[in-house]
N, C-alpha and C positions, 0 to 999 in steps of 0.2 A: 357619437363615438364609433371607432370601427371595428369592426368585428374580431373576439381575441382569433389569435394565430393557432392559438389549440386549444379546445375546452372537451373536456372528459365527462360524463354523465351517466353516474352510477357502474361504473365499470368492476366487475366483480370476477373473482379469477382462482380456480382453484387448483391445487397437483391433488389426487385423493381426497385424505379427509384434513390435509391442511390448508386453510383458507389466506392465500398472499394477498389477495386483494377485494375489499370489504365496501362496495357501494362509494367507491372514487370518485367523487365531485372535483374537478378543476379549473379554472382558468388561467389561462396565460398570456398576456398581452401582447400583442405584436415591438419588435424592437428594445425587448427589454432583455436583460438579464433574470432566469425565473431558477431561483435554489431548491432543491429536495432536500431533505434532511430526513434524518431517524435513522434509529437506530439498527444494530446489524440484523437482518430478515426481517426487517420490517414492510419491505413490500417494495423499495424502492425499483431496485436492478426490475423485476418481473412486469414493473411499473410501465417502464421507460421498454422494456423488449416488447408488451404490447403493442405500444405506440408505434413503436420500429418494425412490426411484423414479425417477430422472432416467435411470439405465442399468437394465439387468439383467443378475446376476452370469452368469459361464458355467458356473458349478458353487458348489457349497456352499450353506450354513445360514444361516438369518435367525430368530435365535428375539426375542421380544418377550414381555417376562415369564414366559420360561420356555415360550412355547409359538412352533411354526414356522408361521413365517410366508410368502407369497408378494407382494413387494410389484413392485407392475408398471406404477403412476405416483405421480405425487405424489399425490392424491388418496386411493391406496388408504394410501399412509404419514400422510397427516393422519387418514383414518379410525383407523391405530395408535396415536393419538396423539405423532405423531413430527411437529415443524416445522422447519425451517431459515432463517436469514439467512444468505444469498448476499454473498458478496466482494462484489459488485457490486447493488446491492440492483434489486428487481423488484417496483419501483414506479412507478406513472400521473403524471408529475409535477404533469400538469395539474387532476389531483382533489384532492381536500379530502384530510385526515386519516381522517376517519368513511366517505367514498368507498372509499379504498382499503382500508381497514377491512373493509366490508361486501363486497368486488366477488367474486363468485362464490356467496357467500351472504346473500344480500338477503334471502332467508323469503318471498319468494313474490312474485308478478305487480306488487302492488301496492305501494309503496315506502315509503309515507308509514309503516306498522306497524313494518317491519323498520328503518327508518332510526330512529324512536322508540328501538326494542329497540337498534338495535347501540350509541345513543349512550349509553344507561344501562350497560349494560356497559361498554362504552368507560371510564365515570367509574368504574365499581366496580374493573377492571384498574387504571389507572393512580394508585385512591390506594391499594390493595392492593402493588402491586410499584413504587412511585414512579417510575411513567413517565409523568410529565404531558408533555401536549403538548397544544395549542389541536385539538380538532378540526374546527372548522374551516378552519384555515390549509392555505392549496395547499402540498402536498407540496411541487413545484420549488421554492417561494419557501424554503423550510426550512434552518440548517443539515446538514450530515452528520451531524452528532451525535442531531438530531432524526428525521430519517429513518431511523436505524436503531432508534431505539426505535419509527417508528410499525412496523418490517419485525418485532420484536420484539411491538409489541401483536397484527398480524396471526397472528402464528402463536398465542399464548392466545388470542386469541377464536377460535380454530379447537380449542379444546382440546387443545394440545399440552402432554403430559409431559414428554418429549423435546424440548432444544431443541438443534437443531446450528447452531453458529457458525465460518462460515469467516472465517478472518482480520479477526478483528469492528473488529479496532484501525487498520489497515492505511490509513484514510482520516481518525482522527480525534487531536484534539489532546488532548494530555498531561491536561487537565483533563479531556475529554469520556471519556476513557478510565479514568479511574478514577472517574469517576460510573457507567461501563457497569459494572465492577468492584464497585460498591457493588450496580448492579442483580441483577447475579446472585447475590450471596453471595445477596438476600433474596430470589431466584426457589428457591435451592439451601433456604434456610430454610422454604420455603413448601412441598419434598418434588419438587420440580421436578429433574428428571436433566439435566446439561449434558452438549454435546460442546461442546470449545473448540478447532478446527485453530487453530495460530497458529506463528510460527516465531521468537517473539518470549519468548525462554529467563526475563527477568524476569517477565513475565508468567507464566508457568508455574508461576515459584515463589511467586508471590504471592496465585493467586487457586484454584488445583487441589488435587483432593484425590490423582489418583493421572495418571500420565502415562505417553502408552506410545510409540513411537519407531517412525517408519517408516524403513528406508533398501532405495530402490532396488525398491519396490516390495512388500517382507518388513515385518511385524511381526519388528522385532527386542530390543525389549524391552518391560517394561511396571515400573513401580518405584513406589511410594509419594511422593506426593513430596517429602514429610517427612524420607525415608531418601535421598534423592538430590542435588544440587546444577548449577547449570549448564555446571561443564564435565564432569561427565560426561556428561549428556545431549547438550551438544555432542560430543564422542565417537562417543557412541554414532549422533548422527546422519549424520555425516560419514566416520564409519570412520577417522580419524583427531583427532592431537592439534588440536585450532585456538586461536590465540591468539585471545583475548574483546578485544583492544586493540592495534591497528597498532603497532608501533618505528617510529619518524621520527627524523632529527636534527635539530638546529636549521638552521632556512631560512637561506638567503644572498641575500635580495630583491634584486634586480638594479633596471633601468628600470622606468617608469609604463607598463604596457600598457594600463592599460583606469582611467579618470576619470572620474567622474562626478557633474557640477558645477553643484551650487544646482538639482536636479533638482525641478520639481513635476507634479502631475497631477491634473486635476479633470474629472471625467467628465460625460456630457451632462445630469445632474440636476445639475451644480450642488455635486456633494460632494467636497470634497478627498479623494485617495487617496494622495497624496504631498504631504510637503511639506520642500521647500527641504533634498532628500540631497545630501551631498556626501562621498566617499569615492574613495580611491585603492587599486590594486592592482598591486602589483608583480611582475615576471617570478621566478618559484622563492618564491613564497607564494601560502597557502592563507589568503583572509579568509573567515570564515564570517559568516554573520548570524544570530545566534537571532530567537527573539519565537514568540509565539500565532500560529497562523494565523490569517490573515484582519486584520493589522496590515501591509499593502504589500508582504510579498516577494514575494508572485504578483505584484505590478504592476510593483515594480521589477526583475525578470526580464523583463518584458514589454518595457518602456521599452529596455532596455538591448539588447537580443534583435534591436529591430526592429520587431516585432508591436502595438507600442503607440507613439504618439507623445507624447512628453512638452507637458505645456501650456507649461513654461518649462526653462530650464536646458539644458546640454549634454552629452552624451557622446560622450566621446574615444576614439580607439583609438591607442595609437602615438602618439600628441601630434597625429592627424589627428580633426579636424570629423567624429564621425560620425551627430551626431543625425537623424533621418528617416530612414537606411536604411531598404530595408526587409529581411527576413530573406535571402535570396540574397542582396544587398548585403554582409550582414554574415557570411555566412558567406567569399564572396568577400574579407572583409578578416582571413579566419584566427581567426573565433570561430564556435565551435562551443554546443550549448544545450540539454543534455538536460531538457527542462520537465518542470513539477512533478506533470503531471498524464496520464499518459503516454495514455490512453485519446482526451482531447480533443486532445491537441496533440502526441504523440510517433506515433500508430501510427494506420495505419486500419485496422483488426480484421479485414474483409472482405479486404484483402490478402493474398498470401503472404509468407513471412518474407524472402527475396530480392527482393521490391519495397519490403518496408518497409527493408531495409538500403539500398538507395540512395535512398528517399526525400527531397527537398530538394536533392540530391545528383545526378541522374541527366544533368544536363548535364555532368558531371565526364568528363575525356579517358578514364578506365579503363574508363567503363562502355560505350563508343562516340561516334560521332560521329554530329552531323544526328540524325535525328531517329530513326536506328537503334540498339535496344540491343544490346552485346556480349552475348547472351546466357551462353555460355562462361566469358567472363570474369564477369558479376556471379553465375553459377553457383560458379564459385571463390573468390570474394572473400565471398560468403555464408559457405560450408562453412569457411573461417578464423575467419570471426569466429565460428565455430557453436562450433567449436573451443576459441579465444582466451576465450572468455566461458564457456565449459561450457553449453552453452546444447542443454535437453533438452526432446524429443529433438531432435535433429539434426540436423532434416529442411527443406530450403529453400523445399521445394513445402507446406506447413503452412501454415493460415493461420492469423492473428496469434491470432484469435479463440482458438484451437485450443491456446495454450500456457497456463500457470500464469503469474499475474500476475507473479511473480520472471522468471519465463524471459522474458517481454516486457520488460521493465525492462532484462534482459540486452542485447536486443534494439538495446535505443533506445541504451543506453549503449555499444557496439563499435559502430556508427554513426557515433557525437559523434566518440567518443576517437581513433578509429583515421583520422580525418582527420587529427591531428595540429594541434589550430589552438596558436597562442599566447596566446588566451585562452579561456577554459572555464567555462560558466553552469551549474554542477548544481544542478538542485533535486530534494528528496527524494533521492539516488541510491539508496536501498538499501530504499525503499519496495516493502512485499511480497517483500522479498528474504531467502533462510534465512539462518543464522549463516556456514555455511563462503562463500557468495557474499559477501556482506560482508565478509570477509576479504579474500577477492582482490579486490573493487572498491577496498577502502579502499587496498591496497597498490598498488594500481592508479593510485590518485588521490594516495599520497607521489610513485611515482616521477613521476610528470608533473611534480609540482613540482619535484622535484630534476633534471628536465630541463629548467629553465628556463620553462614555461609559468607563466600567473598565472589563479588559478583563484577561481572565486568559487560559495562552499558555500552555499545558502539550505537547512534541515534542522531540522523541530521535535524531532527527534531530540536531546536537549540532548548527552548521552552522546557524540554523533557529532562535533557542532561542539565538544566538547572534545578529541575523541580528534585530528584531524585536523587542526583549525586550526590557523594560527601567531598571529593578532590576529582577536578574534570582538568585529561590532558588533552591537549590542542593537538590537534596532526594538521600536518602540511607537505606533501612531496613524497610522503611515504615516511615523517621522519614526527616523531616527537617536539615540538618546538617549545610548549611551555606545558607549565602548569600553572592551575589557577582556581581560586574559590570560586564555587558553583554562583558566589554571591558578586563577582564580580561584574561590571557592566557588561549589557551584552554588545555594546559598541566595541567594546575592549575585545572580545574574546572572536565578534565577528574579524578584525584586524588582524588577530593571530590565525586563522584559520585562510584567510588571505596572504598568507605569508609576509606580516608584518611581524615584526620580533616583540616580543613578550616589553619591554622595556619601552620600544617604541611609542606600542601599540598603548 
């Protein structure tokens, strides 16, 4: 047999007195697909950034085909042939495709030679592993989907064997997600070694060849994944049993809390982004909305939120005029909004985790009065929700930057909820979130309904907006196109969301 492509031996890693990484036994075999799992701070992300040079271990083994290796930045792990796409990708938005491509290895003073050279590669990668992308199109103007293939060409054209992928899925829609899935089988076919962190259990059984489990810091198992299935791995990550699917009863909708009537929105070019929504929500239900991203739920989140002013139409709260608020306004009338994008509009990263919990919030009677904060008290009222959420670690003086994309999500989410409004905007909630947190947020988001709140799911998660809704409307184009039982096939409701017509479909 040949030597794996990476095996890790005893690798132990600490910040302070909390320990991420606990005597790390691994192997990974050359040409395969290799999954991480576990749950949120469990050790994975600190895992994979040793690997990649971003930390260094405080003891143990780094061997790379069989031989020990010393890696002490990125640089010296791209020289291993080892690359990474990052959760969050680490990309110039304002350069080209062939830009960020080249940026670090140009080939020398002169530009014009190496830009030649990177663009010829560039074509031979991209019809080699079907990663087209225009290179010259500005990165920012791109979707996510495309951006992570240009964070993907970046690392081949650095020669990377190795390719580590943190939570590759965590930003993209259902269709982009299994084109990334087609990309790797034919990166895996090409002798290419995967790491796949994900905490995203179908995933695992879909596209891996073997999957190993972190919980709390510990490798604690490693299993084939042929020979395994997703609730034992959930199991095994969780240390307990977890239901794959919330128990609800059926709702008892009460009054119209939140309306919202012949709504449109046309932005400063000129291009419809809405057009003529109209939908009610009742007190003790859950409406969800499917559709493709990028068909108006981020807008009508927006509208509705505050944050955006509708061009026509109204939204109600309570049977009160509330279009134009603006976001304090609308928190002021008892809605709350955990957005869909927690980085731009949930959290400012350079915060601590106790300023981002009163964020929005900080004029509120608990936290002080005038223009002084209770420090004590928003001290307390952190360490609850640190609590209430699981939310690791636990530390209020943390800054936001500082947590696992799940644990910030936590973050934003005891925030919202724990105001208590009577109505509730979630988007994505369980975006970058493990299996056992989904759990308790989904359980989180029956009881509120069955306490009388009306709650409004926006989630390309299809699974989700089945699992949780009571009545799911389809969007397509910016517009409302049907409605339909959560219980509906999901072939059916994938065809309205494609803009096939409800009747068709």
């Amino acid at each position: 047999m040949s030597q794996p492509a990476i095996e890790l031996v005893g690798v132990e890693k600490s910040f302070g007195p909390v320990r991420a990484n606990r005597d790390i036994h691994l192997k990974v075999e050359k040409g395969t697909i290799h999954g991480i799992i576990g749950e949120n701070g469990a050790g994975k992300s600190t895992l994979m950034s040793i690997l990649y040079g971003f930390y260094q271990a405080d003891s143990g083994q780094i061997l790379v085909n069989g031989r020990e290796v010393k890696i002490r930045d990125s640089q010296a792990a791209i020289g291993l042939g080892i690359g990474m796409v990052h959760q969050h990708f680490m990309l110039v938005e304002p350069f080209t495709v062939l830009e960020n491509v080249m940026l670090g290895v140009e080939g020398g003073a002169l530009l014009g030679p190496g830009r030649r050279a990177a663009r010829a590669e560039l074509r031979r990668l991209e019809e080699e592993y079907d990663l087209r992308v225009d290179p010259d199109a500005v990165v920012g103007e791109l979707p996510v989907g495309l951006q992570q293939r240009v964070e993907i060409l970046k690392a081949l054209y650095r020669g990377a064997e190795v390719l580590i992928l943190d939570e590759p899925t965590g930003v993209l829609t259902p269709d982009e997600a299994d084109h990334l899935f087609r990309i790797l089988a034919r990166l895996r076919a090409e002798g290419k070694t995967i790491l796949l962190i994900t905490h995203k259990l179908r995933e695992i059984m879909a596209i891996t060849d073997t999957v190993s489990v972190m919980r709390q810091g510990e490798m604690v198992a490693s299993r084939r994944t042929a020979e395994t299935g997703v609730e034992e791995l959930a199991e095994l990550m969780v240390g307990r049993r977890v239901l794959l699917r919330v128990e609800k009863g059926a709702a008892a909708p009460g009054a119209v809390r939140l309306a919202v009537e012949d709504v449109g929105l046309v932005d400063a070019r000129g291009v419809s982004l809405l057009g003529s929504v109209s939908f009610e929500v009742r007190a003790g239900e859950i409406v969800g909305i499917a559709g493709v991203s990028g068909n108006g739920q981020s807008e009508l989140l927006e509208v509705i939120s505050g944050i955006r002013s509708p061009t026509r139409g109204r939204v109600m709260l309570a049977g009160a005029d509330a279009t134009g608020r603006d976001p304090a306004r609308m928190r002021d009338s008892r809605l709350a909004h955990v957005p869909e994008d927690r980085h731009r509009a949930g959290l400012v990263t350079r915060f601590e985790a106790r300023e981002n919990v009163m964020l929005g919030y900080q004029r509120a009677p608990e936290y002080g009065a005038g223009a002084l904060i209770d420090r004590a008290a928003l001290l307390s009222i952190t360490r609850q929700h640190m609590e209430d959420f699981d939310v690791r670690p636990p530390d209020p003086y943390l800054k936001a930057a500082n947590f696992s994309g799940g644990n910030q999500q936590k973050i934003v989410l005891a925030r919202e909820i724990e105001r208590d409004p009577d109505v509730l905007l979630v988007g994505q909630p369980t975006r970058g979130v493990d299996v056992g947190a989904i759990e308790a947020i989904h359980r989180r988001l029956i009881a509120l309904r069955d306490a009388g709140k009306a709650i409004l799911l926006v989630s390309v998660e299809l699974d989700e907006i089945r699992a949780l809704s009571d009545r799911v409307l389809v969007m397509c184009g910016g517009a409302i196109v049907g409605e339909v039982s959560p219980d509906a096939p999901e072939g059916e409701i994938g065809l309205m969301m494609s803009g096939v017509a409800g009747d068709a479909a």
